[in-house]
C-alpha positions as CSV (number, residue, x, y, z in Angstrom):
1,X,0.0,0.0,0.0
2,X,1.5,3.1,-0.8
3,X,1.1,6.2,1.2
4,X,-0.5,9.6,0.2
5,X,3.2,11.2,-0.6
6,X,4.4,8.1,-2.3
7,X,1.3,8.3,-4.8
8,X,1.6,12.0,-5.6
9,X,5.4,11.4,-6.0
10,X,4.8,8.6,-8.4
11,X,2.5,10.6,-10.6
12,X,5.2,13.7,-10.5
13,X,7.4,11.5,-11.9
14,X,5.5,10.1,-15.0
15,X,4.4,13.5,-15.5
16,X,0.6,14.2,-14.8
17,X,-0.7,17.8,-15.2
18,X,-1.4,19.4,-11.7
19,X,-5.3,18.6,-12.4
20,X,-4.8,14.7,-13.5
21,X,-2.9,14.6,-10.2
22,X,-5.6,16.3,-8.2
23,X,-8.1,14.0,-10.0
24,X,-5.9,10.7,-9.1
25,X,-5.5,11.3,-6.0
26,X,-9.0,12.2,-5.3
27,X,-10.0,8.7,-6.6
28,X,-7.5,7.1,-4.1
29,X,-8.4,9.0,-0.9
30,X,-12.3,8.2,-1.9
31,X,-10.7,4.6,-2.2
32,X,-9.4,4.7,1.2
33,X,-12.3,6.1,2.6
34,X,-14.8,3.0,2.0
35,X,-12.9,0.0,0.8
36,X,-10.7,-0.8,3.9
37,X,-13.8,-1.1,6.8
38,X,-12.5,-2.1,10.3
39,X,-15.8,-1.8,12.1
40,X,-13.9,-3.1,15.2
41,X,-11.4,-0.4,15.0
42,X,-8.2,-3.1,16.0
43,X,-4.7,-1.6,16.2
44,X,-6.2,2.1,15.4
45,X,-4.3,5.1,17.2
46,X,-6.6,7.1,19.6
47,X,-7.9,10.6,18.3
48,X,-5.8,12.5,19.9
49,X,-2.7,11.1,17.8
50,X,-5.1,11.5,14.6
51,X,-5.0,14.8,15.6
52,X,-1.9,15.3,16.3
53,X,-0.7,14.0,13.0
54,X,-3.0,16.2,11.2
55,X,-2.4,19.3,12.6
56,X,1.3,18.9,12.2
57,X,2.0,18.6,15.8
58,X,3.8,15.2,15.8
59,X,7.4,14.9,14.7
60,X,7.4,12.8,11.4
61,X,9.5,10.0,13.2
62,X,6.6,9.5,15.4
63,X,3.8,9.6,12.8
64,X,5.4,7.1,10.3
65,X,4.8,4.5,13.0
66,X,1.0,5.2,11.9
67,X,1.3,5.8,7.9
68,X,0.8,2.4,7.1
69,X,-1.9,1.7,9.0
70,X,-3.9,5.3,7.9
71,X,-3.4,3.7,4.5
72,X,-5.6,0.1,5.1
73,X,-8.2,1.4,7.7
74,X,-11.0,3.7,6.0
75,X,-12.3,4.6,9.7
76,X,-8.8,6.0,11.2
77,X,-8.1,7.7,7.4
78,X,-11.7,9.4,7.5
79,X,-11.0,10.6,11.3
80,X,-7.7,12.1,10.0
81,X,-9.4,13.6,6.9
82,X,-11.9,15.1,9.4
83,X,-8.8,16.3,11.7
84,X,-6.8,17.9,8.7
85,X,-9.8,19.9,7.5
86,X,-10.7,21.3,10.7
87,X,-7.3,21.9,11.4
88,X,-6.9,23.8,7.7
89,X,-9.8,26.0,8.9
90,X,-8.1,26.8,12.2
91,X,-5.1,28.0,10.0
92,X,-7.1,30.0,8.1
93,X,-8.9,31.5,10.9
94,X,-5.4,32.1,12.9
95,X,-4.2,33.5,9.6
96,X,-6.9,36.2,8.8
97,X,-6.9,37.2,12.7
98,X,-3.4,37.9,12.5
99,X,-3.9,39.9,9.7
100,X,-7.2,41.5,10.8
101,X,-4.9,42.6,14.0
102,X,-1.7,44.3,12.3
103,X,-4.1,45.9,10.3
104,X,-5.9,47.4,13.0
105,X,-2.4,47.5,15.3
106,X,-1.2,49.7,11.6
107,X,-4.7,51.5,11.7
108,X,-4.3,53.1,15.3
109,X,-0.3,54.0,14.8
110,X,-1.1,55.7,11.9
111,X,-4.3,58.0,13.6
112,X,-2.4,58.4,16.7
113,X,0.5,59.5,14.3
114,X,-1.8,61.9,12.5
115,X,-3.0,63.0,15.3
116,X,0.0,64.1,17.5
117,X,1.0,65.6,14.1
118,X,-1.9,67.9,13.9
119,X,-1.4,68.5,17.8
120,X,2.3,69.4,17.4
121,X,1.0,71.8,14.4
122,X,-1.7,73.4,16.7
123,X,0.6,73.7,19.4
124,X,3.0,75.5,17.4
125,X,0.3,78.0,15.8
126,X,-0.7,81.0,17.3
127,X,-4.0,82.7,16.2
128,X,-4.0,86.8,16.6
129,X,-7.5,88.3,16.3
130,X,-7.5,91.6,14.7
131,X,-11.3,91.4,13.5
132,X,-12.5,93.8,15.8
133,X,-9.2,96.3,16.5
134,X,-9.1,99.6,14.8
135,X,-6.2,100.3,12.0
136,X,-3.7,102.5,13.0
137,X,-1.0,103.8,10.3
138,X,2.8,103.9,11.1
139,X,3.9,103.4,14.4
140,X,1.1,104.5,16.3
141,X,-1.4,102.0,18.2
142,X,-4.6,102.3,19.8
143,X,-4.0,103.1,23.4
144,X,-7.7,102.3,24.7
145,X,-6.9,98.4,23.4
146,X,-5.1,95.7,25.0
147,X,-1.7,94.5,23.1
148,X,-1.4,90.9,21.7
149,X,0.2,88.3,23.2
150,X,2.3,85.6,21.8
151,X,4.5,82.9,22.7
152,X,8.0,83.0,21.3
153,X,7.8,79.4,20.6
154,X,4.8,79.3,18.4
155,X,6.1,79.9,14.9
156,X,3.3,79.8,13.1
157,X,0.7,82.8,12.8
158,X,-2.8,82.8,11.3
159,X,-3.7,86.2,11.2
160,X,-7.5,87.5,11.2
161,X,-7.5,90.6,9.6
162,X,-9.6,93.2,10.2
163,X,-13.1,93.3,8.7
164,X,-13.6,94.4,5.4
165,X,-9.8,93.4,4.7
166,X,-8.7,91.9,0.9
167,X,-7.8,89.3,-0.2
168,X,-3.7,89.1,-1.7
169,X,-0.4,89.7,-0.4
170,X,0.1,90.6,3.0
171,X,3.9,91.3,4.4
172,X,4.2,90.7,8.1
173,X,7.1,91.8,11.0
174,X,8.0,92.1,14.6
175,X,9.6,95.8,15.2
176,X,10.8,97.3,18.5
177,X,9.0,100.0,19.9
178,X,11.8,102.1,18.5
179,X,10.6,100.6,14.9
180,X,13.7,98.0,14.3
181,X,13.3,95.5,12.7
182,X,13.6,91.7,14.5
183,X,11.6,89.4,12.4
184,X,9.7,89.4,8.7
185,X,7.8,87.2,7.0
186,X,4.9,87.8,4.1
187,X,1.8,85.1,3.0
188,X,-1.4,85.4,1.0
189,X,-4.5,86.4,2.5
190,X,-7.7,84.5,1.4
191,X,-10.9,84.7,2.7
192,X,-13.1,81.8,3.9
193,X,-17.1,82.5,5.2
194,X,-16.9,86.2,5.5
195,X,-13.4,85.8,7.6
196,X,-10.1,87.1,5.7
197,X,-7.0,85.0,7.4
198,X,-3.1,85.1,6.9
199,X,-0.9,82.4,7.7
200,X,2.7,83.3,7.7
201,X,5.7,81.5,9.7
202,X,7.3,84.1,11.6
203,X,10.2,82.3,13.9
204,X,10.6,84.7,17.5
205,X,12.5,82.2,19.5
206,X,15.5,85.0,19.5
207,X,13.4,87.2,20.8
208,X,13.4,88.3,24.4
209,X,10.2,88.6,26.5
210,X,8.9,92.1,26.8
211,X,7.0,95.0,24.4
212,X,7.1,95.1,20.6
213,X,5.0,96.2,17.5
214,X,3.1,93.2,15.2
215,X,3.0,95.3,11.5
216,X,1.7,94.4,8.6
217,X,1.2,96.0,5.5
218,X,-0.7,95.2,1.7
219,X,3.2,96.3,-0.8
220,X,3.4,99.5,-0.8
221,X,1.6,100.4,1.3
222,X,1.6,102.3,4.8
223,X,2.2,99.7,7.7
224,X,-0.6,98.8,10.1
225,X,0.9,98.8,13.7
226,X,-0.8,96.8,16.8
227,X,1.1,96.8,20.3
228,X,2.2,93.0,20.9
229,X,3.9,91.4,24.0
230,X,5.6,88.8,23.4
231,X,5.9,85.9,26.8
């Protein structure tokens, strides 16, 4: 009696498509299935070493001992048959969870990386509010309102100009009260439900605590000055 792995070898050999092979061997293992009965079950293996054998779990010194026997009883061959399929399935299932979990193990990294990204950016923006300020030309500024107040680590600045301001080219820059120059920095304007907003990057990390001017300007034209302090 030869064994499953001898019979597929033989048929490699005298070469057999893939499908006359599938076809063969289908034959055979129906063969084993019903024409070797051993109602009594004498010299089977217990389940567990069916199971064993099918699932890969026994060390193939161990489950030749049991080949030649699988090949003349149709009960212990149909209990294996059983074992291997269930045990296919169990592969299959351990397969797609494994894959189901980097996916969502990839899906969280990714958010939580998107997330602290868009926290880092927030964290480094500063938003000034000049809807509601009165424009002052030059170097003057409204006394009767309060100054700004930025962080010198946030390097990014969305501006919201005042109302009624265009859209275009805006330039941007941190002056002493004395009106020198420390930072500069220009950005396009655009307006978005009724609200005109600049974003420029204006680094101020060399700058020290204390009193300056925030300017801005459309080119060529006068600067708009607004007392800022920066912490």
């Amino acid at each position: 009696m030869l064994s499953a792995g001898e019979s597929e070898a033989n048929l490699n050999a005298k070469g057999y498509s893939v499908a006359d092979e599938r076809r063969i061997l289908h034959v055979l293992g129906r063969g084993l299935r019903e024409e070797f009965p051993n109602p009594e079950r004498i010299g089977c293996p217990d389940a567990e070493v069916l199971k064993k054998i099918a699932s890969r779990k026994m060390p193939l010194s161990e489950a030749e001992t049991w080949l030649d026997h699988l090949g003349s009883c149709s009960p212990c061959y149909n209990d294996f048959s059983q074992f291997r399929e269930a045990s296919q399935r169990d592969r299959r299932r351990t397969f797609l969870a494994v894959a189901a979990s980097i996916l969502l193990v990839a899906t969280v990294a990714g958010w939580a990386l998107l997330r602290n990204r868009n926290e880092n950016l927030a964290a480094r923006t500063a938003v000034l509010d000049l809807r509601n300020r009165s424009v002052a030309r030059g170097g003057e500024t409204n006394p009767d309102e309060p100054p700004l107040e930025l962080t010198r680590t946030a390097k990014n600045l969305k501006i919201l100009l005042p109302l009624g301001s265009s859209e275009g080219t805006y330039e941007v820059r941190i002056v002493t009260l004395s009106g020198e120059e420390l930072a500069a920095s220009s950005g396009t304007a655009k307006l978005n439900e009724h609200i005109t907003s600049l974003d420029v990057v204006l680094p101020r990390d060399s700058l020290r605590s204390g009193k300056y001017l925030l300017q801005l300007r459309r080119p060529q034209l006068s600067w708009e000055s607004y007392s800022l302090v920066l912490r």
